[in-house]
Predicted model as a PDB file, atoms N, CA, C, CB and O in Angstrom, pLDDT in the B-factor column:
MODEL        1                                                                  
ATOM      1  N   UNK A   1     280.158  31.603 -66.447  1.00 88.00           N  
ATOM      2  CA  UNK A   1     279.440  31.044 -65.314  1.00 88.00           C  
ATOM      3  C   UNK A   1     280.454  30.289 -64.440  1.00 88.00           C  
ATOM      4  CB  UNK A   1     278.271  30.100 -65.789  1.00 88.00           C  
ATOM      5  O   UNK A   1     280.996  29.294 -64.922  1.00 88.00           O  
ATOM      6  N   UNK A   2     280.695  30.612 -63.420  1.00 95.00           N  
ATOM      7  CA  UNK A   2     281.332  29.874 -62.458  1.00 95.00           C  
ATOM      8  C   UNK A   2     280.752  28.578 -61.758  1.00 95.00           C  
ATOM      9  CB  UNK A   2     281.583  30.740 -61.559  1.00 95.00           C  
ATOM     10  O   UNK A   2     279.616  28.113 -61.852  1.00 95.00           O  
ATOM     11  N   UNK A   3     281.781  28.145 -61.069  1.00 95.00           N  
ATOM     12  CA  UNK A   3     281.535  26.583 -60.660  1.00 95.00           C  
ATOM     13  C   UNK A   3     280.088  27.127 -59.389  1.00 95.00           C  
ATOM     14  CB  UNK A   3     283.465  25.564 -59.720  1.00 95.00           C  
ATOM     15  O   UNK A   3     279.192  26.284 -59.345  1.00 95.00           O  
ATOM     16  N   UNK A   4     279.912  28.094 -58.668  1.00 95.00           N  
ATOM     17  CA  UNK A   4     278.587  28.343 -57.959  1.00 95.00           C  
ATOM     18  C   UNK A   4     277.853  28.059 -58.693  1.00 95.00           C  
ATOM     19  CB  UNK A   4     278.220  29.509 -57.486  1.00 95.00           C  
ATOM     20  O   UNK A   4     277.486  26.890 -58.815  1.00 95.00           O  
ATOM     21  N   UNK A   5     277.530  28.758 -59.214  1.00 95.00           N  
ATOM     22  CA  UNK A   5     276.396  29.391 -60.339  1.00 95.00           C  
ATOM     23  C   UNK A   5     275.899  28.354 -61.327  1.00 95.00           C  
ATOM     24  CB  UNK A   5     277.066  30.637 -61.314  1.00 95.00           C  
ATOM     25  O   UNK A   5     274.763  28.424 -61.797  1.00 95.00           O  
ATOM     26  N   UNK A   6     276.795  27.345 -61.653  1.00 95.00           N  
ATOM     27  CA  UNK A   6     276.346  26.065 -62.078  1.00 95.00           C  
ATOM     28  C   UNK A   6     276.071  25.034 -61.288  1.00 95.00           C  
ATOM     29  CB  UNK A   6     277.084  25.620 -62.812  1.00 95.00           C  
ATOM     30  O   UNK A   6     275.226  24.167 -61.505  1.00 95.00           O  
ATOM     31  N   UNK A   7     276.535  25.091 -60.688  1.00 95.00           N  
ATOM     32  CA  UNK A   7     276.131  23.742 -59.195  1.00 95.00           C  
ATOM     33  C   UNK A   7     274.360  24.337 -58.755  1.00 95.00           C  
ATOM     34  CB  UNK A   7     277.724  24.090 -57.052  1.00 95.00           C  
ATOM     35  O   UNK A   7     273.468  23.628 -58.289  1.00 95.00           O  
ATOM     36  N   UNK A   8     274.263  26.063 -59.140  1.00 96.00           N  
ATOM     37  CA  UNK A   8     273.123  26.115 -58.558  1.00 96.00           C  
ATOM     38  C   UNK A   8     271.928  26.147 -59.882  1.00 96.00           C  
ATOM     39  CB  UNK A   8     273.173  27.412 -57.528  1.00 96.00           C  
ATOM     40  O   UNK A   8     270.723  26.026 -59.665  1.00 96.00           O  
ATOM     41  N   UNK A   9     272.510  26.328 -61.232  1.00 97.00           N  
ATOM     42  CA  UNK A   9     271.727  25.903 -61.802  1.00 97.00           C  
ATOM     43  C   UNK A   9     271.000  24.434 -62.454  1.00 97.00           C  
ATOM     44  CB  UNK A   9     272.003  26.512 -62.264  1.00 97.00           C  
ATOM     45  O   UNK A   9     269.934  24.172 -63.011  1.00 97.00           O  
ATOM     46  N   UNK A  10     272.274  23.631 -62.024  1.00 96.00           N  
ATOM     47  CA  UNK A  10     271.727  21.721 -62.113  1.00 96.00           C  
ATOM     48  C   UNK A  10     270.424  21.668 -60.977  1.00 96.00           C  
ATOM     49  CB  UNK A  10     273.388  20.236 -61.343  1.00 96.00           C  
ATOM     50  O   UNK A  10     269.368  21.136 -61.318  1.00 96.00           O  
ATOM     51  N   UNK A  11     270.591  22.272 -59.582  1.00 97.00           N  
ATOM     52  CA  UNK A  11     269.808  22.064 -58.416  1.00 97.00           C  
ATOM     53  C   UNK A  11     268.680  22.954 -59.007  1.00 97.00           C  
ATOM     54  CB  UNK A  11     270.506  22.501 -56.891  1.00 97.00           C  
ATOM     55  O   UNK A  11     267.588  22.717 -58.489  1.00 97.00           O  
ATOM     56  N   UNK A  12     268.672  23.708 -59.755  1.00 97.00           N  
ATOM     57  CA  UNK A  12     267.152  24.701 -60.373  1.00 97.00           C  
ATOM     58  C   UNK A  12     266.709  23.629 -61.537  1.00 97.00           C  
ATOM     59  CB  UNK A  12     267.587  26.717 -61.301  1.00 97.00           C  
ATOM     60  O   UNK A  12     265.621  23.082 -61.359  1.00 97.00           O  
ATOM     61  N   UNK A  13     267.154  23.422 -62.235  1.00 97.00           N  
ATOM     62  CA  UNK A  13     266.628  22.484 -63.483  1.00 97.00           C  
ATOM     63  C   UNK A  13     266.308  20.626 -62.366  1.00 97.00           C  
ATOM     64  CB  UNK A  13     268.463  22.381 -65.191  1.00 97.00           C  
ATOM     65  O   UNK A  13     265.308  19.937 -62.571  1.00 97.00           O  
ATOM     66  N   UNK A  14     267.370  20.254 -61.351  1.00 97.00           N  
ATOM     67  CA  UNK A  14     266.810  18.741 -60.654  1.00 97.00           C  
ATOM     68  C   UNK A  14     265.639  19.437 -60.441  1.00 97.00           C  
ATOM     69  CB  UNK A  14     267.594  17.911 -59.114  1.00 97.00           C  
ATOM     70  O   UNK A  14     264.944  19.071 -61.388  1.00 97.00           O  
ATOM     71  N   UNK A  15     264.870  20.352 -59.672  1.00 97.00           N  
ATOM     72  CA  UNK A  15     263.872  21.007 -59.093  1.00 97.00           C  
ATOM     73  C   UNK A  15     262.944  20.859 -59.940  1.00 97.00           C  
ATOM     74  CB  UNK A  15     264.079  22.264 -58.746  1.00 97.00           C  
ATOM     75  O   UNK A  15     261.999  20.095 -59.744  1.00 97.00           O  
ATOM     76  N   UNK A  16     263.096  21.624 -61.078  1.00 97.00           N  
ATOM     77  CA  UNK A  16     262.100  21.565 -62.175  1.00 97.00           C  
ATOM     78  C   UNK A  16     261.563  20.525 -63.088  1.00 97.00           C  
ATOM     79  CB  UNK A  16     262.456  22.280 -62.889  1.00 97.00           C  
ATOM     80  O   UNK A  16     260.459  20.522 -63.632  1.00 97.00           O  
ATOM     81  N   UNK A  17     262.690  19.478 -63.191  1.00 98.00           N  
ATOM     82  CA  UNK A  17     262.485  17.944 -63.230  1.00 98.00           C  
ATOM     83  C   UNK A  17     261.275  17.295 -62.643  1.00 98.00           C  
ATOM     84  CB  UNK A  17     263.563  17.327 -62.565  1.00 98.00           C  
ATOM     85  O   UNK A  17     260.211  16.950 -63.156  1.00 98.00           O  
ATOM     86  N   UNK A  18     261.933  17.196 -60.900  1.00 96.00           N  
ATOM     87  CA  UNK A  18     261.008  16.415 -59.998  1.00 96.00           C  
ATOM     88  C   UNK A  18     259.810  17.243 -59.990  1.00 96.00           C  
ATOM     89  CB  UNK A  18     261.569  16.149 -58.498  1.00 96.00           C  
ATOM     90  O   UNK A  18     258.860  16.594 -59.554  1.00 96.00           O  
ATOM     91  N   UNK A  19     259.513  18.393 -60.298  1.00 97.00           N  
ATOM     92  CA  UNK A  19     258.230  18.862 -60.282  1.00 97.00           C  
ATOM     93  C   UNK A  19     257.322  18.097 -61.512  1.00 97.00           C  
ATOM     94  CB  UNK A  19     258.322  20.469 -60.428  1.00 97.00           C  
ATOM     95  O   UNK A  19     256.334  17.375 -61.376  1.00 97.00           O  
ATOM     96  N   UNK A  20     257.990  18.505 -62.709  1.00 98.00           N  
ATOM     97  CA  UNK A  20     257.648  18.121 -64.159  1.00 98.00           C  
ATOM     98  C   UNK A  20     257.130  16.118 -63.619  1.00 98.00           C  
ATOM     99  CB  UNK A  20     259.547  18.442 -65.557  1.00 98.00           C  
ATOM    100  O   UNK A  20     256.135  15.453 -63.908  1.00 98.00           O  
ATOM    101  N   UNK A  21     257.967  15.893 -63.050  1.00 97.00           N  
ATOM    102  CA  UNK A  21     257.657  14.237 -62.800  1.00 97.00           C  
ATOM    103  C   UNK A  21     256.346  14.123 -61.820  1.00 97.00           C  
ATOM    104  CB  UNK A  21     259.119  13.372 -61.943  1.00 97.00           C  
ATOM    105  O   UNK A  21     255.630  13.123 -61.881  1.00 97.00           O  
ATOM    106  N   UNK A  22     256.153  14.865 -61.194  1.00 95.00           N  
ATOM    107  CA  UNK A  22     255.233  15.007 -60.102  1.00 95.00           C  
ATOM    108  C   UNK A  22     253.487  15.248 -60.718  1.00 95.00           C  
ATOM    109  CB  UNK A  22     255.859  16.400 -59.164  1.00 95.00           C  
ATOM    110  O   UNK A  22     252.370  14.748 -60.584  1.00 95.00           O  
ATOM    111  N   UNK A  23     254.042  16.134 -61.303  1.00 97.00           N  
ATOM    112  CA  UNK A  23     252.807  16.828 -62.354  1.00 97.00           C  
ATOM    113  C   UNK A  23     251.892  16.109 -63.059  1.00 97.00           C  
ATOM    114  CB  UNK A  23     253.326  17.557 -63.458  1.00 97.00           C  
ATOM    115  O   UNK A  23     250.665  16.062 -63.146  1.00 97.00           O  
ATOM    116  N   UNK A  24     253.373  15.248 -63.812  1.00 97.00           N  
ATOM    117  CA  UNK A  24     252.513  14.094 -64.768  1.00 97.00           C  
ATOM    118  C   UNK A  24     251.791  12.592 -63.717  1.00 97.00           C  
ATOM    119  CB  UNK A  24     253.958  13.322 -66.147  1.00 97.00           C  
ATOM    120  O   UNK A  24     250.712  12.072 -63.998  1.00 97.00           O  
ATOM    121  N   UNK A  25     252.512  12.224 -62.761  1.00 96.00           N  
ATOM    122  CA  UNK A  25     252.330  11.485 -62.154  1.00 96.00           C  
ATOM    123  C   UNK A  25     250.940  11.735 -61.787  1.00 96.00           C  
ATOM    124  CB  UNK A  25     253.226  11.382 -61.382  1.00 96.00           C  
ATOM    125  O   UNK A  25     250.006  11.052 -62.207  1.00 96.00           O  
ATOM    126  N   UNK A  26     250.817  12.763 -60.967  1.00 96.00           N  
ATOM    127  CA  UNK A  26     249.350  13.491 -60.760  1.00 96.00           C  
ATOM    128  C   UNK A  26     248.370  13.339 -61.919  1.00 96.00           C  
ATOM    129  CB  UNK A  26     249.520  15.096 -60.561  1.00 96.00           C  
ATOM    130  O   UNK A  26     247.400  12.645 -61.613  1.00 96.00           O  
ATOM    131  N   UNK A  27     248.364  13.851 -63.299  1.00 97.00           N  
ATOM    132  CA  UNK A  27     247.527  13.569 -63.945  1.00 97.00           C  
ATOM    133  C   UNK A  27     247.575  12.487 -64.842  1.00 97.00           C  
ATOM    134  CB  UNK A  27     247.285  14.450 -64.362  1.00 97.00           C  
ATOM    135  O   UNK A  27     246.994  12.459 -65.927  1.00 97.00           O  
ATOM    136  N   UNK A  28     248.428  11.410 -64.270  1.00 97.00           N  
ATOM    137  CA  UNK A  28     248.274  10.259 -64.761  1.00 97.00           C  
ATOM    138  C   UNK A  28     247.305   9.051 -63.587  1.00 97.00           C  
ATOM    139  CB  UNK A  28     249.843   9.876 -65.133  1.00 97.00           C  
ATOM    140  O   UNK A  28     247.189   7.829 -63.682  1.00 97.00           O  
ATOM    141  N   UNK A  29     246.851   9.825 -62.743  1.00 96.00           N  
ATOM    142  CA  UNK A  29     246.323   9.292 -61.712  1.00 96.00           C  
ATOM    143  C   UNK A  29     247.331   8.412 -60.516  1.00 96.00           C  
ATOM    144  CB  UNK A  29     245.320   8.490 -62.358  1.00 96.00           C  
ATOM    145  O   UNK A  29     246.826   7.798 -59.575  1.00 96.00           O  
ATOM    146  N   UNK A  30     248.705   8.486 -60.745  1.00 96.00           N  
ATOM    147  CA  UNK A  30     249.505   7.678 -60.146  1.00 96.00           C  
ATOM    148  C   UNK A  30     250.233   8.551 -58.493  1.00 96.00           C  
ATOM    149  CB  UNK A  30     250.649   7.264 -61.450  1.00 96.00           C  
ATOM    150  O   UNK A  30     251.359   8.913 -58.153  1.00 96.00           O  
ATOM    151  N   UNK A  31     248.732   8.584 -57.791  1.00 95.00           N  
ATOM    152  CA  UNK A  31     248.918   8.775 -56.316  1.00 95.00           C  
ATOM    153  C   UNK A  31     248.706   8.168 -55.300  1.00 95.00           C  
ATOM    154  CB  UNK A  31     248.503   9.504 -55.985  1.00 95.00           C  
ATOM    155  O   UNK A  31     248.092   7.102 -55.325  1.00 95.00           O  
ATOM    156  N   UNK A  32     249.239   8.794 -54.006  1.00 95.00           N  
ATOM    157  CA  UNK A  32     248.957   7.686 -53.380  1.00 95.00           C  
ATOM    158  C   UNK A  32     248.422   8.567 -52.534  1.00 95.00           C  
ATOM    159  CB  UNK A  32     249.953   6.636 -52.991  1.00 95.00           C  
ATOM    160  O   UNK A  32     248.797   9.718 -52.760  1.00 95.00           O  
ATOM    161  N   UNK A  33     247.276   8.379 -51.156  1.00 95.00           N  
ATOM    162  CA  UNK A  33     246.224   8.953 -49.901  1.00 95.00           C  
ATOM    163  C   UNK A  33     247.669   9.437 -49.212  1.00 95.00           C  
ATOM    164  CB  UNK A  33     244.969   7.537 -48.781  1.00 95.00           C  
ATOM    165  O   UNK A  33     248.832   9.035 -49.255  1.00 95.00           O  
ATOM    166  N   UNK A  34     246.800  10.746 -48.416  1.00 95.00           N  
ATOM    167  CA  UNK A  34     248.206  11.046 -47.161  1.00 95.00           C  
ATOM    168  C   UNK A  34     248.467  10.124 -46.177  1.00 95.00           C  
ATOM    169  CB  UNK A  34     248.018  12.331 -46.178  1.00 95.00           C  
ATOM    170  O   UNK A  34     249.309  10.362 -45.311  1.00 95.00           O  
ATOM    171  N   UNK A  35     247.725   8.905 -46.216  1.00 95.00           N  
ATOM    172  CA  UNK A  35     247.895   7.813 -44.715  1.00 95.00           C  
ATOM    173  C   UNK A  35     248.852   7.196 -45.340  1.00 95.00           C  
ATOM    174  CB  UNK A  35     246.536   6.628 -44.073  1.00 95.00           C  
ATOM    175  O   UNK A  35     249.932   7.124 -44.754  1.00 95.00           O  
ATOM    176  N   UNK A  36     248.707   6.528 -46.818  1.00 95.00           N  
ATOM    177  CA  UNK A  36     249.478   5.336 -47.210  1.00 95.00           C  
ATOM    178  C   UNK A  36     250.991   6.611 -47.665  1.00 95.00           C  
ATOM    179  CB  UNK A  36     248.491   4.112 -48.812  1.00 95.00           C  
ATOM    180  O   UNK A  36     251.984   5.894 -47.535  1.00 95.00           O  
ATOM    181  N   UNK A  37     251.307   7.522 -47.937  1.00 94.00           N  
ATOM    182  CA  UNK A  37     252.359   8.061 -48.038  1.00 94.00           C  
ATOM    183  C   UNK A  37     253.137   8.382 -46.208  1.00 94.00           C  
ATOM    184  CB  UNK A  37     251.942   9.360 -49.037  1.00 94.00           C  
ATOM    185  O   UNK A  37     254.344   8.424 -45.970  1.00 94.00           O  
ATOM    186  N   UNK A  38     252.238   8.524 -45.395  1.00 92.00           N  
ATOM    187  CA  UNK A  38     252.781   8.327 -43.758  1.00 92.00           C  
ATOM    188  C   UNK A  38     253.119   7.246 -43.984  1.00 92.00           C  
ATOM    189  CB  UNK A  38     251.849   8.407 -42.402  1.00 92.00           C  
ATOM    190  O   UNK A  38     254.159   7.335 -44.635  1.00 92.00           O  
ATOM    191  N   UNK A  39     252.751   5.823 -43.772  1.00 92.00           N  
ATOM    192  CA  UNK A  39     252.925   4.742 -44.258  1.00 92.00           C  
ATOM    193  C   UNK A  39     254.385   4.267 -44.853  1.00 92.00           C  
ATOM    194  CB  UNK A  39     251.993   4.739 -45.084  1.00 92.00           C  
ATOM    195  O   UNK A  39     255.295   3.736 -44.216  1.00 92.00           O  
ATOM    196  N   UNK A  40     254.362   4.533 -45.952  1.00 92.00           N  
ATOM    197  CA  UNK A  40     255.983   4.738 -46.732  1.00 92.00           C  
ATOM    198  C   UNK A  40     256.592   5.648 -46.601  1.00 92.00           C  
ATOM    199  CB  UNK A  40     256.146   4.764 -48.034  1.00 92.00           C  
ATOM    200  O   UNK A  40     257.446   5.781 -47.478  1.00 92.00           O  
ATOM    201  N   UNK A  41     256.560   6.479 -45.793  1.00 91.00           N  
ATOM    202  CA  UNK A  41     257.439   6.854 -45.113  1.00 91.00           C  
ATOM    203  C   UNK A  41     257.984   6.583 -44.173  1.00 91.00           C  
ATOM    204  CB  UNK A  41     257.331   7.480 -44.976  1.00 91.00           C  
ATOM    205  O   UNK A  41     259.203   6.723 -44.080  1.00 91.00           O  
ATOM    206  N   UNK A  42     257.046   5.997 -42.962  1.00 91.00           N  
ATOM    207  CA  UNK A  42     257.254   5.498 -41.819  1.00 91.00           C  
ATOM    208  C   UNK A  42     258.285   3.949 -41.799  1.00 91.00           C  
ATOM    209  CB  UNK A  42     255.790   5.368 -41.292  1.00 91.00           C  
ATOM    210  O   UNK A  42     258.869   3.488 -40.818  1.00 91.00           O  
ATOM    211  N   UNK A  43     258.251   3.329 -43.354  1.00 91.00           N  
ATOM    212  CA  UNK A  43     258.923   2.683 -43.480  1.00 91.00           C  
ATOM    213  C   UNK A  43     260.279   2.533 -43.701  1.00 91.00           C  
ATOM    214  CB  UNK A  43     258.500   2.410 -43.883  1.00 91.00           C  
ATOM    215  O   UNK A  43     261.071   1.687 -43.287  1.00 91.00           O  
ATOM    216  N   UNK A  44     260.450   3.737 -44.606  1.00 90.00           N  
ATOM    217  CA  UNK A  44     261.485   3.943 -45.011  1.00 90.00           C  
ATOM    218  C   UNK A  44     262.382   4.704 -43.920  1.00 90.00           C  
ATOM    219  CB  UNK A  44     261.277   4.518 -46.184  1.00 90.00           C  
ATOM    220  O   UNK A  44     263.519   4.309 -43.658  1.00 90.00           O  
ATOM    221  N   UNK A  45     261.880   5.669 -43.383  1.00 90.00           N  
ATOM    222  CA  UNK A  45     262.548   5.628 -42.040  1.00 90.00           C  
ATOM    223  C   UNK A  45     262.761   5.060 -41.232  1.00 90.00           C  
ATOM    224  CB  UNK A  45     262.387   6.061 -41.499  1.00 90.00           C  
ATOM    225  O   UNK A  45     263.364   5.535 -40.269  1.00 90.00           O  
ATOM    226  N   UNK A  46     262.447   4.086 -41.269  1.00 88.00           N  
ATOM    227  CA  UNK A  46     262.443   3.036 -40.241  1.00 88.00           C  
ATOM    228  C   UNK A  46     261.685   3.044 -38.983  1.00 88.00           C  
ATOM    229  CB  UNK A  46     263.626   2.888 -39.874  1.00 88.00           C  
ATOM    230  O   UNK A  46     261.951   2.151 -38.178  1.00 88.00           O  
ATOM    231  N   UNK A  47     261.183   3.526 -38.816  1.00 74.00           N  
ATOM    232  CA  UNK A  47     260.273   4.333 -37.809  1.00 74.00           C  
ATOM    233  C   UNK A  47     259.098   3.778 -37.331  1.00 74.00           C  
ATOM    234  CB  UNK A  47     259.839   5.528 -38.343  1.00 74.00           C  
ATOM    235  O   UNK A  47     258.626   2.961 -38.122  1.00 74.00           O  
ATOM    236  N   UNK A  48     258.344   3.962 -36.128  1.00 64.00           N  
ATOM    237  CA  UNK A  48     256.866   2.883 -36.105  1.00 64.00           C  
ATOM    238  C   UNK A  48     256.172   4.032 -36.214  1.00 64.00           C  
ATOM    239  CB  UNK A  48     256.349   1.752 -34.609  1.00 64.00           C  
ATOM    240  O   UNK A  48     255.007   3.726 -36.465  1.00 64.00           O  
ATOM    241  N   UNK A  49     256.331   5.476 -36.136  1.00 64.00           N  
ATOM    242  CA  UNK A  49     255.265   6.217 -36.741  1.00 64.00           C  
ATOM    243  C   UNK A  49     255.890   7.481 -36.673  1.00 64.00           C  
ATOM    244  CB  UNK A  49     253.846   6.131 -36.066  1.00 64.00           C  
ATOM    245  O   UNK A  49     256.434   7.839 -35.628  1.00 64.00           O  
ATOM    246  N   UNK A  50     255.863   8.420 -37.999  1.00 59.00           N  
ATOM    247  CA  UNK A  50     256.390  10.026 -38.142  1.00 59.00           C  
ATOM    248  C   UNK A  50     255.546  10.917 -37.336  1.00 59.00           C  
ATOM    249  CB  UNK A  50     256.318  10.634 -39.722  1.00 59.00           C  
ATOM    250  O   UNK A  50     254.398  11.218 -37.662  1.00 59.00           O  
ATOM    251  N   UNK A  51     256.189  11.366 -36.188  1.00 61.00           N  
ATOM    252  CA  UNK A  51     255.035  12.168 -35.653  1.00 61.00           C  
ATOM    253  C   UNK A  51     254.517  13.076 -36.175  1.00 61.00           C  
ATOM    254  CB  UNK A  51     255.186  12.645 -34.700  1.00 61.00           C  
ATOM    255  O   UNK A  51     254.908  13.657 -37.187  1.00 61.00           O  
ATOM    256  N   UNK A  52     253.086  13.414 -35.209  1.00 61.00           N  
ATOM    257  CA  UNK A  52     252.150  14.282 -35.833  1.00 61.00           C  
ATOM    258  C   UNK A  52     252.608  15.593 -35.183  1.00 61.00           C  
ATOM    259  CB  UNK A  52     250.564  13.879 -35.593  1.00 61.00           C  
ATOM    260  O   UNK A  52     253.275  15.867 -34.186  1.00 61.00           O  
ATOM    261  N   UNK A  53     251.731  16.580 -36.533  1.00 57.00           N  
ATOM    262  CA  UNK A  53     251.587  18.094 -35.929  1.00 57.00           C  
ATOM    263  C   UNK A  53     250.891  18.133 -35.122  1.00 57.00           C  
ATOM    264  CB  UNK A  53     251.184  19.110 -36.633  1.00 57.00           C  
ATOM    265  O   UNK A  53     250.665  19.200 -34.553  1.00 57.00           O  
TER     266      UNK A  53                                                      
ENDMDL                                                                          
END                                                                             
């Protein structure tokens, strides 16, 4: 396996991670509404609001 081919399999397994984390989060009830995630986002960007579609 070459240095590609491993750089692209860490980025397939991070992927499958943050999903696996996502998943449980979800059925651990630990979400948040699409306003309050605009919200923290809008913060973290620094932003006074992410525009809309």
């Amino acid at each position: 396996m070459n240095k590609r081919e491993k750089d692209l399999e860490r980025r397939r397994l991070a992927l499958l991670e943050g999903l696996r984390r996502g998943e449980r989060a979800a059925l651990e009830g630990r979400t948040v509404s699409h306003e309050e995630a605009r919200k923290r986002l809008n913060r973290w960007l620094g932003s006074e609001e992410y525009p809309r579609e």
